[in-house]
N, C-alpha and C positions, 0 to 999 in steps of 0.2 A: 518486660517488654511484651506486648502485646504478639497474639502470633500471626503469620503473612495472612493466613484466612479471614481472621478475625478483623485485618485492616482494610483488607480487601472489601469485605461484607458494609461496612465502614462506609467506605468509599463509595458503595455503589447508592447506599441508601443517600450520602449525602450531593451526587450528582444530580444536579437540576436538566444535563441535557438525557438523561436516561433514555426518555421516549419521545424527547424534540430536539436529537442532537443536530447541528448543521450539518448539513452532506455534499457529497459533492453533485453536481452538473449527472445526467442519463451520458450513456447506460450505467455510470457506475453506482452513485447513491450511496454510499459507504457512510457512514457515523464518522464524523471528524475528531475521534476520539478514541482512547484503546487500541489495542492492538487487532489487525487482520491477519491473517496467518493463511499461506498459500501453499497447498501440496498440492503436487506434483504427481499423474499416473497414468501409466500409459507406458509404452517402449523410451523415452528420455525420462530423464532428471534435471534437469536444468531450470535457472529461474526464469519464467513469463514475462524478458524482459522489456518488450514492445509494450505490455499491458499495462506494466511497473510504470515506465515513462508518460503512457497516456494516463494515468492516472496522477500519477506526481505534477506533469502539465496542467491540469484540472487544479489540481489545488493549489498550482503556484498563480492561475488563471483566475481564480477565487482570493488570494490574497492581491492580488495588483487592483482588483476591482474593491475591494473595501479599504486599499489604501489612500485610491483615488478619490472616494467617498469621504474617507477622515480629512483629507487636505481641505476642504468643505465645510469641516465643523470643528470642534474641541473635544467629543465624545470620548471619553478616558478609554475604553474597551474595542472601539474605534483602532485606537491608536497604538494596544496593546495587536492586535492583527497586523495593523500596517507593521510595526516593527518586526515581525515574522516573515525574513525573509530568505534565508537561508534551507539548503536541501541536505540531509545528510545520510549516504551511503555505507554503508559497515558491512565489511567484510569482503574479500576478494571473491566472491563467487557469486557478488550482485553488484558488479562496476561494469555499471558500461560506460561503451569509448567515447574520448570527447570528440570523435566525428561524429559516432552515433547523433549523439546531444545537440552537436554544432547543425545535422544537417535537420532537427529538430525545431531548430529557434532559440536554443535553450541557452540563458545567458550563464557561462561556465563560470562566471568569478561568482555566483548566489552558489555553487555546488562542492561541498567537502567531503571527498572520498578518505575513508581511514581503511586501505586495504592492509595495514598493520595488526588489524583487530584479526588474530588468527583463532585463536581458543574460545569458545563460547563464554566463558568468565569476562576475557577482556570484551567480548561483541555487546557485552549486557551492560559493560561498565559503559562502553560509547555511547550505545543508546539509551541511557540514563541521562547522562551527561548530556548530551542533545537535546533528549526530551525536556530536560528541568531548564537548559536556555535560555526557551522562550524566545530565541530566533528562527529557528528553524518551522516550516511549516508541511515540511513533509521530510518522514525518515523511511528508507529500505535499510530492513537489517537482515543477515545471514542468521536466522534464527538453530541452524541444526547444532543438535546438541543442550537445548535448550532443555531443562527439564520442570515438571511443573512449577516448582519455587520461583524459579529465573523468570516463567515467562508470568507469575505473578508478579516481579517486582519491573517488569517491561510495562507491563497493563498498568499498575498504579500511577507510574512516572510520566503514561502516555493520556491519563485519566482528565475528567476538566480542572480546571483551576480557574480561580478568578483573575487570579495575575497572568494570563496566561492564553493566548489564541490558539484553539484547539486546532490538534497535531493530525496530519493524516501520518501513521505508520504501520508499514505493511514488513511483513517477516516471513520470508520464505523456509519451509520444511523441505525435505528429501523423504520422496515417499515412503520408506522404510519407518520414518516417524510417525507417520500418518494418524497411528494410534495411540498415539502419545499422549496421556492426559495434560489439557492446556485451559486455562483460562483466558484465552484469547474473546474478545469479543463476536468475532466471525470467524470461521477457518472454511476454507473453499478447496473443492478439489475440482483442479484444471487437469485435461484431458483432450491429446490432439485427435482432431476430427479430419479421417481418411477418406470418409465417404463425402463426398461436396453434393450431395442431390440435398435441391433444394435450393442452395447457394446461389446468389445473381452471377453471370456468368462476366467474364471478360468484358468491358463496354469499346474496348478496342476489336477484339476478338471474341465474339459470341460461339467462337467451337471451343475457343481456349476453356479447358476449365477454371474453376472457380478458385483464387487464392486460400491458401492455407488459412484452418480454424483450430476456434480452442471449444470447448464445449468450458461451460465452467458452471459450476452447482456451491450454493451453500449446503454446507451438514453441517454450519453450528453456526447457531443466531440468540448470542450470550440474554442479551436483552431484547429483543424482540423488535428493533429498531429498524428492520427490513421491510420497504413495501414488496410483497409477493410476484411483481414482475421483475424485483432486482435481485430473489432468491436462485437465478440460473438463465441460462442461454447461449446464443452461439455467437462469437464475438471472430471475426474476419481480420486478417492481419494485411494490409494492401501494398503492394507494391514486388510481392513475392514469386515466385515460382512455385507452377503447385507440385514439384516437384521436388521444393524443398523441405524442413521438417518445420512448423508452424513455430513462431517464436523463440526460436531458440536463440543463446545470450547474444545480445548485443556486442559484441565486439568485433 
C-alpha cells in the first residue's frame, strides 16, 4: 500500500482545480476543496462561529444557484452540485443552535449534526463519510486532536473528484495546536479585535462604539490558491454589543 504522503502528492498533481479551484462569494474566497483549518488566539478558544455560518450560507448560496441553473439543462456536473445538498456538523464543540440557524434563514432539515463524534478517530471517521457522499456541500468539523496523518486523510476525502461537487470544509483547532504539523490547505489564525479605531461606528448611534471584530490572517496557503486581498483582514460581527467577546459559539 502506498504510504499517506505518497497519496497525497498523488492527489495533488492529479487535481485540475489546483490553481482554478471555485470559491466562494468576497470576503471570503476560500478553494471549494480541502480542508481550512481555523485557530484560534487571543484570551478565548472557542469556534468563530458567526464566521463558520456566514460562510457555510455562501456555499449553500452557491449551490441553490447552480442547482437552479442545472434545472435549465442536462449538464452531468451540473447536476452532480445540484445534488449537493446537505450540511454536515461534527463534533459538539461546533453545533450551533437551531435558533441560531432558524433566525439565519437556514433551512434545518439540509443540516446533520453528529454531536456523538466525541474522539477525534470517530470526528475523522464522520467527516470522511460526509465528504465521500457527495451530498453534502459544506462540513464544520471539531478538528482537535487531529494529528498530521488524520488531517491527511480529511484533505484527500475533501479533495476534487469528478463524481463529485466540490466540498467547502472547514476544521476548527484550539490554539494550543496551532503548531501542529497539518496538511490543511489553508490554516488562518482568528484573533479578537479590542481596539475598534478605525471601525464604522453605530449607524443608529454614532457615539456608540463599533461592534465586535475578528482580525483574521492566513499563515498557511497549501497551494497558492489565495488572491492577496483574501490572505487577512478585519471582518465585523453585527448586531452585537461591543461589550461583548466577538464571536463567540453560537448557542
Amino acid at each position: 500500500m502506498l504510504a499517506p504522503e505518497l497519496l497525497e502528492r498523488l492527489a495533488l498533481l492529479q487535481d485540475p482545480w489546483q490553481h482554478h479551484a471555485p470559491t466562494l462569494a468576497a470576503p471570503w474566497l476560500l478553494p471549494l476543496h480541502g480542508v481550512h483549518e481555523w485557530v484560534l488566539g487571543g484570551p478565548i478558544d472557542q469556534p468563530p462561529m458567526q464566521a463558520f455560518l456566514d460562510m457555510v450560507a455562501a456555499a449553500c448560496g452557491r449551490r441553490a444557484a447552480l442547482a437552479d441553473h442545472a434545472s435549465h439543462g442536462n449538464d452531468t456536473s451540473r447536476d452532480h452540485h445540484a445534488a449537493a445538498s446537505c450540511v454536515a456538523w461534527v463534533g459538539h464543540a461546533v453545533m450551533p443552535s437551531a435558533v441560531i440557524m432558524h433566525r439565519r434563514g437556514m433551512d434545518l432539515r439540509h443540516h446533520v449534526q453528529v454531536p456523538g463524534a466525541r474522539t477525534p478517530a470517530e470526528r475523522l471517521w464522520a467527516f470522511e463519510e460526509a465528504a465521500r457522499s457527495g451530498r453534502c456541500v459544506a462540513i464544520v468539523v471539531d478538528a482537535s486532536g487531529w494529528n498530521a496523518a488524520m488531517v491527511r486523510r480529511a484533505q484527500l476525502a475533501s479533495s476534487w473528484h469528478p463524481d463529485r461537487a466540490p466540498i467547502l470544509a472547514l476544521a476548527w483547532r484550539p490554539q494550543h495546536e496551532a503548531t501542529v504539523r497539518s496538511a490543511c490547505t489553508t490554516r488562518w489564525l482568528v484573533q479578537p479585535v479590542h481596539d475598534s479605531t478605525g471601525a464604522p461606528p453605530c449607524p443608529v448611534d454614532p457615539t456608540h462604539p463599533a461592534d465586535p471584530a475578528w482580525r483574521i490572517q492566513a499563515v498557511r496557503d497549501r497551494r497558492g490558491t489565495l488572491e492577496h486581498s483574501a490572505a487577512g483582514g478585519i471582518l465585523h460581527e453585527p448586531g452585537r454589543s461591543a461589550r461583548a467577546m466577538p464571536w463567540s459559539i453560537a448557542s
